[in-house]
C-alpha positions, 0 to 999 in steps of 0.5 A, a space after each residue: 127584282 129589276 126595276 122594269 113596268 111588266 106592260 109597257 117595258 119602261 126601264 131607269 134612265 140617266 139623266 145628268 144633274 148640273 151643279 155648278 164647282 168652282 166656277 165649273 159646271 160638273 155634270 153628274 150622272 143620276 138615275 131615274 126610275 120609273 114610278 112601279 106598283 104592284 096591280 092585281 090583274 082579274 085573273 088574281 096575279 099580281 105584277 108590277 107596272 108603272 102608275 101609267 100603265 095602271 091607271 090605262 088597266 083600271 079603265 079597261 077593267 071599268 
């Protein structure tokens, strides 16, 4: 399953992560991933979205 919010499309970024060896910084590339849950929506299906986008849904729905 791809790592992608159902609403909004936010997908993993790269970031780069400095650490300093020997006397060098040396970036390293790592990846950051969207905070997904799982949300029922009325109809009784189930998608995956991020917590953003989950807490807009559940005001909508209040």
């Amino acid at each position: 399953m791809a790592k992608i919010c159902d609403i909004c499309g936010k997908q993993p970024t790269v970031g780069k992560k400095y650490k300093k060896l020997m006397s060098r910084y040396n970036p390293s590339k790592r990846r950051q991933h969207p905070n997904l849950q799982k949300a029922k929506l009325p109809s009784g299906k189930t998608i995956r979205v991020c917590a953003r986008c989950k807490k807009n849904l559940y005001k909508l729905i209040k």
